[in-house]
C-alpha positions in Angstrom: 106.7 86.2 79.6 103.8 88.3 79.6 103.8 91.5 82.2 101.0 93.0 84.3 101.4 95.5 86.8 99.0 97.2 89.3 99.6 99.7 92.1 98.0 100.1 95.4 98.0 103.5 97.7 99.6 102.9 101.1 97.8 103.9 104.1 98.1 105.4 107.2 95.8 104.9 110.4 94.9 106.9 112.8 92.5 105.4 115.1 91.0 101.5 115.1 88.6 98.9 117.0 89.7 95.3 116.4 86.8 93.5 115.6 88.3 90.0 114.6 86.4 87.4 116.5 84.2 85.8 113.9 85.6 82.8 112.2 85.1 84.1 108.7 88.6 85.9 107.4 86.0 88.0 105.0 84.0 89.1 108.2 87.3 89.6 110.4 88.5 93.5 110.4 88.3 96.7 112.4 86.7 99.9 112.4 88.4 103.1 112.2 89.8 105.9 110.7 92.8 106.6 108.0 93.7 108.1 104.9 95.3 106.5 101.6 98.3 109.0 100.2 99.8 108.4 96.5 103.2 106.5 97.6 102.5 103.3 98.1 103.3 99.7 96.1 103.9 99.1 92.2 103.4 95.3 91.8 105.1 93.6 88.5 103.8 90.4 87.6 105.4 88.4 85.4 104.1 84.9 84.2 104.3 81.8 81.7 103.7 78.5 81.4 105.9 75.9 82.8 106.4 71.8 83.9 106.4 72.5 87.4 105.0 75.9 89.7 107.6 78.1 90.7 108.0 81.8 91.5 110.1 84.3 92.6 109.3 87.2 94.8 111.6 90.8 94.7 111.0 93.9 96.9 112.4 96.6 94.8 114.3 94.6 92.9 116.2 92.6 95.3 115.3 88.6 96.2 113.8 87.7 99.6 113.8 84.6 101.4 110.0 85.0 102.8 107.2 87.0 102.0 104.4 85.8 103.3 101.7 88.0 102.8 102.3 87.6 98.8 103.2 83.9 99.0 99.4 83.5 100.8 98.2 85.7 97.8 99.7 83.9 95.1 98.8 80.1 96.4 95.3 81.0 97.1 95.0 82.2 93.7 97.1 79.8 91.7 94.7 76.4 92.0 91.6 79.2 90.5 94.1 79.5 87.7 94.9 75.9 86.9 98.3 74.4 85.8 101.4 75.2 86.7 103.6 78.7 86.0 106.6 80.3 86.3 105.9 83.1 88.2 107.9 86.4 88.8 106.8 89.1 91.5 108.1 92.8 92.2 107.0 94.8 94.4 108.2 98.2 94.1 107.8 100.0 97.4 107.7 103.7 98.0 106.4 103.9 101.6 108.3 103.0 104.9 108.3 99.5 105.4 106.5 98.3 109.3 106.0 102.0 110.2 102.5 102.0 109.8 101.6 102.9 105.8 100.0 99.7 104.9 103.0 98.6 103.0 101.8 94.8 103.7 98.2 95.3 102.5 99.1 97.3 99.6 101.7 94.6 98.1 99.0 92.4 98.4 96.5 94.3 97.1 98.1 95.0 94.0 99.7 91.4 93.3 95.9 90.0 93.8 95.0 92.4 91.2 97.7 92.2 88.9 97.5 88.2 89.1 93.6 88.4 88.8 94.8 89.9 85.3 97.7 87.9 84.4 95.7 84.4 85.1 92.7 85.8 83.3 90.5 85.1 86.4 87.5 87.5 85.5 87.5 88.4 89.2 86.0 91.9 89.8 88.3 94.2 91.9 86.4 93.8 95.1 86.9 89.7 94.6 90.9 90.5 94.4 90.8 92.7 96.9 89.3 90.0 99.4 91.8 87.5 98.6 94.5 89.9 99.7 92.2 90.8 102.7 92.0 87.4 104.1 96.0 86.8 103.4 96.4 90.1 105.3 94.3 88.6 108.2 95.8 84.5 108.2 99.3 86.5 108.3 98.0 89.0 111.3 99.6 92.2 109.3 96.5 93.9 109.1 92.7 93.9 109.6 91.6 97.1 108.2 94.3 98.5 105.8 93.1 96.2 102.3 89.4 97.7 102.4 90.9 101.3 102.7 93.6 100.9 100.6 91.1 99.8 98.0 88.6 102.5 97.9 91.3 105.1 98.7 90.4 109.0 100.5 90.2 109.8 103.8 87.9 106.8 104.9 86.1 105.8 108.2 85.3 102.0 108.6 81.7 102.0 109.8 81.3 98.1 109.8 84.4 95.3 109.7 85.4 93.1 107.2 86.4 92.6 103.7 85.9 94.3 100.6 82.6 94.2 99.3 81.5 92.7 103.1 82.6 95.6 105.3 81.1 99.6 104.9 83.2 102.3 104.6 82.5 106.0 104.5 84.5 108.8 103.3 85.5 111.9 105.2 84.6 115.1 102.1 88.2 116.8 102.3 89.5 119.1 99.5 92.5 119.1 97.3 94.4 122.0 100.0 95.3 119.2 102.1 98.4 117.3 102.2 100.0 114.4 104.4 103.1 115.3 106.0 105.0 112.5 108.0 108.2 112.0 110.3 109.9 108.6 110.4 111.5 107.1 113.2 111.5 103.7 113.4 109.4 100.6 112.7 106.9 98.5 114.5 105.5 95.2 114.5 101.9 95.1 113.7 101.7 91.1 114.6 102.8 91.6 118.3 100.3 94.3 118.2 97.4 92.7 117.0 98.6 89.6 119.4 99.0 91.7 123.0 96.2 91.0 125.0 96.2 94.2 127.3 97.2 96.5 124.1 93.9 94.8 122.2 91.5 95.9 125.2 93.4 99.7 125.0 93.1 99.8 121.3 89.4 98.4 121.6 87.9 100.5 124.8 89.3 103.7 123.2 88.8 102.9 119.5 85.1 102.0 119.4 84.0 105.6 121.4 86.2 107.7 119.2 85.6 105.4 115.7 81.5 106.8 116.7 81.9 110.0 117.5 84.1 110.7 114.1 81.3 109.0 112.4 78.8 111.4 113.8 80.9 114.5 113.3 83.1 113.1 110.0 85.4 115.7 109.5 89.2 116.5 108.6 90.1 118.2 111.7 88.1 115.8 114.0 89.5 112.7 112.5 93.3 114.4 113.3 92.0 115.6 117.0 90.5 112.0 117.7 93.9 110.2 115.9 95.6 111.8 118.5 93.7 111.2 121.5 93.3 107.5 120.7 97.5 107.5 120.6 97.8 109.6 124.0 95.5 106.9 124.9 96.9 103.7 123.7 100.8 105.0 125.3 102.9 104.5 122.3 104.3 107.3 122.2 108.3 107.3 122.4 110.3 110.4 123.9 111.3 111.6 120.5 108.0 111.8 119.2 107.0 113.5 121.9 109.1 116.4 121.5 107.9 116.6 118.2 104.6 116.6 119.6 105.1 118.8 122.2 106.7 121.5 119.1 104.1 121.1 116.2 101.2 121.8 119.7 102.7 125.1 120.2 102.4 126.1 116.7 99.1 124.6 116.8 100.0 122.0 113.9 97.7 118.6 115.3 99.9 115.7 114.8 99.7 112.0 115.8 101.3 108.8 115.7 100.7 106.3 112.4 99.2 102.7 113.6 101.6 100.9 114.0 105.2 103.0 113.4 107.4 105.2 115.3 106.2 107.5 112.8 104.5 110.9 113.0 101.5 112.3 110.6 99.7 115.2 109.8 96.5 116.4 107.7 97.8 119.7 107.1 97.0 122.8 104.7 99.3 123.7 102.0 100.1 127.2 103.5 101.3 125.3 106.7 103.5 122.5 105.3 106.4 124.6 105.4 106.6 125.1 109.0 105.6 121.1 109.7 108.5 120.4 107.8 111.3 122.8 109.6 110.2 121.3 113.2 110.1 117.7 111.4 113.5 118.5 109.7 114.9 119.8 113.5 114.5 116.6 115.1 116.2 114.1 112.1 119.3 114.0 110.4 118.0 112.7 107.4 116.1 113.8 105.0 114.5 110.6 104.0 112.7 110.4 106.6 110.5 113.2 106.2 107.9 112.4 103.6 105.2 114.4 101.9 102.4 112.9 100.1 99.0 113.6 97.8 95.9 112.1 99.1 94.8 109.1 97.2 91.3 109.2 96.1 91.2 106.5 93.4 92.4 103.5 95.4 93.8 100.2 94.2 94.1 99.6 90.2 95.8 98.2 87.9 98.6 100.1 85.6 
């Protein structure tokens, strides 16, 4: 069986506008804010000819009975390639899974590119990347998270959509910053995206801070208007709060990741150290505090 193998940065958001009523899954997305970091998904692909389809899909290295995000990837891709295949999948995950780090649009991401490879498709990357897109958006796991994840940095989405259809930005930010998180628990982007009342939150706060970033496009702004749009939007649990409430007095800017119990920072080398002893005060483990490199290069293949 012949092997291909791509990886994808995950991605955390900070502030969004859902802009997903046209009919079109390529023009269907959001504008916002976030910032791709250099954990994210390894996707193996393994493939060879065979009598009849079949495939196999492992999340580090154990089977799972759905994943649906892929399994849209693979059959949208699989009549392109013609004939039938034995196909195996991996996806090796290094990001929390439904806290909010793009862990859905990254495995998809990198299995679109890795199976643009293995089947010898001759799609360009932007092509791959919209097939994952639109599986991201039929599955209602994400609108926005594929277009950053593919172009990587600390990106603002000017216009919504796909790949090659929407317009994204990027914030200039140099190599002293870091992304500092705190895990706490996991939500479900689907009932996000689905909650009427949420949507008109997320939308009435997200489109007037998504423009003044834009006209003011800089590191500190996009952490100051990350965390107004979550002080807006009311997610945030007690125990993030008092996280909150510590990292403000030390005047370290923190907000919540979209959508996770999960905390983030843009933060200076020379002040990691003290993010990470009030993060490491308010968890018992030690998994749960992650530090990461920002991604500039985006999606590619290994």
């Amino acid at each position: 069986m012949k092997e291909f193998t791509a990886f994808s940065p995950g991605h955390i958001t900070g502030l969004f506008q859902i802009c997903d009523e046209a009919k079109d899954p390529l023009l269907k997305g959001s504008r916002g804010a976030g910032v791709s970091i250099t954990r994210g998904v390894v996707t193996k692909v393994r493939i060879e000819r065979a009598p009849k389809t079949s495939f196999e899909i492992r999340i580090n290295g154990n089977g799972v009975e759905s994943a649906r995000v892929s399994e849209c990837v693979i059959n949208a891709l699989l009549p392109v390639a013609g004939g039938n295949y034995r196909i195996l999948v991996n996806h090796d995950i290094n990001v929390p899974v439904g806290s909010g780090f793009g862990s859905s649009g990254a495995g998809a991401l990198s299995l679109a590119l890795a199976l643009n490879e293995a089947f010898r498709l001759g799609l360009s990357r932007v092509e791959a990347a919209q097939v994952a897109h639109i599986a991201e958006v039929k599955c209602k796991t994400g609108l926005g998270t594929v277009i950053a994840e593919t172009f990587g940095g600390l990106e603002m989405r000017k216009k919504p959509g796909a790949p090659g259809v929407g317009e994204i930005k990027h914030i200039s930010i140099d190599d002293d910053y870091v992304v500092a998180c705190l895990k706490f628990g996991s939500m479900s982007t689907k009932e996000a995206l689905t909650d009427e009342g949420l949507r008109q939150q997320i939308n009435g706060l997200g489109g007037k801070l998504v423009d003044e970033l834009i006209a003011r496009p800089k590191p500190a702004n996009f952490m100051n208007f990350s965390r107004s749009f979550a002080e807006g939007v009311g997610l945030i649990s007690k125990r993030m709060r008092k996280v909150l409430e510590e990292a403000d007095g030390r005047g370290l800017t923190c907000s919540m990741t979209m959508f996770g119990e999960c905390l983030f920072s843009l933060v200076r080398r020379d002040a990691v150290k003290e993010l990470l002893e009030i993060f490491r005060r308010h968890t018992l483990s030690e998994d749960s505090v992650i530090v990461a490199e920002i991604d500039h290069e985006g999606a590619r293949l290994l």
